[in-house]
C-alpha positions as CSV (number, residue, x, y, z in Angstrom):
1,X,-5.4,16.2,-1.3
2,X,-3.3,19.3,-1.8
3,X,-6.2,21.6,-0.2
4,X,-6.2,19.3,2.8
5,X,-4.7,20.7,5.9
6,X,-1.5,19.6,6.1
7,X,-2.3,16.9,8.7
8,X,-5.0,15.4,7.2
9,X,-2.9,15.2,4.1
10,X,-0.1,13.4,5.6
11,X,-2.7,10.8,7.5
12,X,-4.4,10.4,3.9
13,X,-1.3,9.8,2.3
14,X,-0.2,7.5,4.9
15,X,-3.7,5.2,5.1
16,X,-3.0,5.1,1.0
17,X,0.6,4.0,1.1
18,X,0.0,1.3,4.3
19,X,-3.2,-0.1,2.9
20,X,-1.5,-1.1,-1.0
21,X,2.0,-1.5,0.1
22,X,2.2,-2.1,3.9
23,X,3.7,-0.4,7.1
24,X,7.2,-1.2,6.8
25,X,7.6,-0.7,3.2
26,X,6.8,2.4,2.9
27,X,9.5,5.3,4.2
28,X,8.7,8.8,5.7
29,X,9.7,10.2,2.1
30,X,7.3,8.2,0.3
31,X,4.5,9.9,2.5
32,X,5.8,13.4,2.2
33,X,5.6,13.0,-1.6
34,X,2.1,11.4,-1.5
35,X,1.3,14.6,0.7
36,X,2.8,16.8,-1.3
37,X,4.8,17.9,2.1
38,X,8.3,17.4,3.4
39,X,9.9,14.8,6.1
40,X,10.6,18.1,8.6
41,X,6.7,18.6,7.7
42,X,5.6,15.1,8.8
43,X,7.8,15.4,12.1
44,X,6.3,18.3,13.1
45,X,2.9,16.9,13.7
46,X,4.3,13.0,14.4
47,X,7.4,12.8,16.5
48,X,7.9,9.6,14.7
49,X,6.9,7.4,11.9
50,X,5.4,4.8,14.8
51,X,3.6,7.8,16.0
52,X,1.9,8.2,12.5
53,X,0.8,4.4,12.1
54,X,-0.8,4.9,15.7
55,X,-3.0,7.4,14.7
56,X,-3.7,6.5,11.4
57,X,-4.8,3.2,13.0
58,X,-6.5,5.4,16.0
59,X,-8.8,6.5,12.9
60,X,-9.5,3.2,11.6
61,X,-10.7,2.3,15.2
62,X,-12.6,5.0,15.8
63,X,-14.7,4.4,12.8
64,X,-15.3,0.9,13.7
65,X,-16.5,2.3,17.4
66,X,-18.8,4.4,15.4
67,X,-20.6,1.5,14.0
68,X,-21.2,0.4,17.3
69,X,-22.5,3.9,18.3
70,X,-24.8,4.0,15.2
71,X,-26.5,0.8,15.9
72,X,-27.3,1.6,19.7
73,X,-28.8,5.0,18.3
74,X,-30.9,2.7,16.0
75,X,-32.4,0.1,17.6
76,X,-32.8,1.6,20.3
77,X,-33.6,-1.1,23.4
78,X,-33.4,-3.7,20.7
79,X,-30.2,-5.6,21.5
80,X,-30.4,-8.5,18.9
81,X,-30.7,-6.0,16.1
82,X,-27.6,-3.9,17.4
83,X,-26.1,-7.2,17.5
84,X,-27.0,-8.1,13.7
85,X,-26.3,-4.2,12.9
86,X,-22.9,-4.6,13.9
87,X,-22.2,-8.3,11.4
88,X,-23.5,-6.0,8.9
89,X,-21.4,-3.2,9.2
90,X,-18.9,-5.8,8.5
91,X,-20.4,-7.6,6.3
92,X,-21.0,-4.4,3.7
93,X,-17.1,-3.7,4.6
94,X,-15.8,-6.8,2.6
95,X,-15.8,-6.1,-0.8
96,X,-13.1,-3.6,0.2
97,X,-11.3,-6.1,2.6
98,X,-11.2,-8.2,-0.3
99,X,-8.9,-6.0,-2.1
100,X,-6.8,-4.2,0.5
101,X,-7.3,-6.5,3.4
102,X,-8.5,-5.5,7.1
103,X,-6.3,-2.5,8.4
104,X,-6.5,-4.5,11.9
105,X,-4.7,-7.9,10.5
106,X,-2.2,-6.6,7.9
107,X,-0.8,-4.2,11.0
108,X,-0.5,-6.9,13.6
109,X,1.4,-9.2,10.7
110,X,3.9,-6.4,10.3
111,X,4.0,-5.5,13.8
112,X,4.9,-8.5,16.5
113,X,6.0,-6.6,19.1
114,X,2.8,-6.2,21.6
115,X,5.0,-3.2,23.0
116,X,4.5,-1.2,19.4
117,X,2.2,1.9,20.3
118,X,0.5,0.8,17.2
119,X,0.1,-3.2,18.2
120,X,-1.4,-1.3,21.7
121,X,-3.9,0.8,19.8
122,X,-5.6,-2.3,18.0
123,X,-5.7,-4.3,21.1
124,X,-6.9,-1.5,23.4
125,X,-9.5,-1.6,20.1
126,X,-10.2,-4.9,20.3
127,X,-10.5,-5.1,23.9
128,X,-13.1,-2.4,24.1
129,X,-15.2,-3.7,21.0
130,X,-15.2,-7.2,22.9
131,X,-16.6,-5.2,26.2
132,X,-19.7,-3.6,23.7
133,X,-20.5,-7.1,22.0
134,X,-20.8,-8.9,25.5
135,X,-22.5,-5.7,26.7
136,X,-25.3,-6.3,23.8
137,X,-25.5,-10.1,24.3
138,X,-26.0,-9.8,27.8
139,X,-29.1,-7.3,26.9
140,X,-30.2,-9.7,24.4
141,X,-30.7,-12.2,27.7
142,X,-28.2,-14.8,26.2
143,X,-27.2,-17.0,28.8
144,X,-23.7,-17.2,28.0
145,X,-22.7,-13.4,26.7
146,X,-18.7,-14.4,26.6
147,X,-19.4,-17.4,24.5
148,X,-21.5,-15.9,22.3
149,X,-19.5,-12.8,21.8
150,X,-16.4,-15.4,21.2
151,X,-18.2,-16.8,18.4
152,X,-19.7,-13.8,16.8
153,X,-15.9,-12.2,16.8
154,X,-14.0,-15.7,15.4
155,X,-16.8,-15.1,12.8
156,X,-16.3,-11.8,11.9
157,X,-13.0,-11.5,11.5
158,X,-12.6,-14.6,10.4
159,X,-15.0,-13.5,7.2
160,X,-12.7,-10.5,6.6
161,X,-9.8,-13.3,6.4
162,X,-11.8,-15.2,4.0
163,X,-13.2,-12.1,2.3
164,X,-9.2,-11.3,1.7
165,X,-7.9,-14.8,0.4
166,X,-11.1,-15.3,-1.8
167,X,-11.5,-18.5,-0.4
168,X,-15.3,-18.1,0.2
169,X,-17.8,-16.5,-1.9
170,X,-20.8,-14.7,-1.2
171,X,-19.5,-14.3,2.5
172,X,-21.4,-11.1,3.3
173,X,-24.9,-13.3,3.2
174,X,-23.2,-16.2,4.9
175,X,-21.6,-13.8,7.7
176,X,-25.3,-12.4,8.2
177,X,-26.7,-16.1,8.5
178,X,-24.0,-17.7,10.5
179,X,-24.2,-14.7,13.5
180,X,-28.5,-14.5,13.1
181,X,-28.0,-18.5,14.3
182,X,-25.3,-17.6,16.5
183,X,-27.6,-15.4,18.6
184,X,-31.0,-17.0,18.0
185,X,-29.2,-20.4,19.1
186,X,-28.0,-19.1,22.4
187,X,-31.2,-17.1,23.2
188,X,-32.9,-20.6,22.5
189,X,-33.1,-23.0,25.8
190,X,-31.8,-26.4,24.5
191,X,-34.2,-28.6,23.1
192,X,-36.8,-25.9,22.4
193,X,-37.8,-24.8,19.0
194,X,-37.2,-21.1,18.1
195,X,-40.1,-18.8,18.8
196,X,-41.9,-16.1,16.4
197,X,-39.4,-14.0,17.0
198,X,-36.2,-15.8,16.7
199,X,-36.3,-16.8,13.0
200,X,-34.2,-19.6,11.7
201,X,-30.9,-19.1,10.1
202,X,-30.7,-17.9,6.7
203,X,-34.5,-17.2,7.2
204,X,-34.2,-13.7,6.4
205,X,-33.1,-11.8,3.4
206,X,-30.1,-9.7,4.4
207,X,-27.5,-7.9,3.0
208,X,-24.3,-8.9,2.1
């Protein structure tokens, strides 16, 4: 870490610290020893220590958004498959959730007040990864993109809950199932039987 930037230092101390031990245990001094800086150090590149959780959390976000990005430059015109791209970045993200818990959730525990600048940089987040996932749906031809895109997200994060409290196990596979029915069932007309193309839940082998 030492031959970091100082920046980058402070921002990978900082991740470390809020991950194991959360936002409001952990003082300005703890950081600046992580970083092997000082406080005056930290202030001069984050006015405050609020500041520093919003960007650290701007990071997190950005890396999400990323995902998004990666699948559109992979499939291409293929909007189910951006759609299942995106459940499996999550889904391959849960071991780790499972130990440290999602960034996203610990932050708004610890932060209530919506007027935080951090609580505004997860749901400006959340907002504009909604906005993508109704974008794809609607270029998969579902019928209803907002519905589906409401239960593709209550299943998501809800596996990185689960994925945290241990309650279920081999959630990556069932994550992959449940949002492969999710979109398959709302691209089906009701009453009709899937077509060659839209296999069956659980009908393919992916990754957890």
């Amino acid at each position: 870490m030492a031959k970091l930037p100082p920046r980058e230092r402070i921002l990978d101390a900082a991740e470390e610290l809020f991950q194991s031990e959360g936002i409001r245990r952990v003082g300005v001094q703890a950081i600046a020893e992580r970083a092997e800086t000082t406080k005056m150090a930290i202030y001069r590149h984050f006015e405050t220590k609020d500041a520093l959780v919003a960007e650290w959390l701007r990071i997190v976000a950005a890396d999400y958004q990323a995902a998004f990005d990666r699948v559109e430059a992979e499939y291409p015109g293929r909007p189910r498959e951006q759609i299942l791209g995106v459940a499996r970045f999550i889904a391959e993200g849960l071991p780790a959730i499972s130990h440290r818990g999602c960034p996203f959730i610990n932050s708004i525990a610890e932060l209530p007040d919506r007027s935080h600048p951090a609580r505004q940089v997860i749901e400006r987040h959340k907002a504009r990864q909604t906005r993508r996932m109704v974008a794809m749906c609607a270029e998969a031809g579902l019928p209803d993109p907002e519905q589906a895109t409401a239960e593709i997200t209550f299943v998501l994060e809800g596996a990185q809950v689960s994925a945290q409290n241990g309650s279920i196990d081999q959630a990556g596979d069932r994550l992959m199932r449940i949002v492969e029915g999710i979109v398959d069932r709302h691209r089906t007309p009701r009453g009709a039987a899937p077509t060659a193309g839209q296999a069956k839940p659980g009908a393919r082998g992916l990754r957890g």
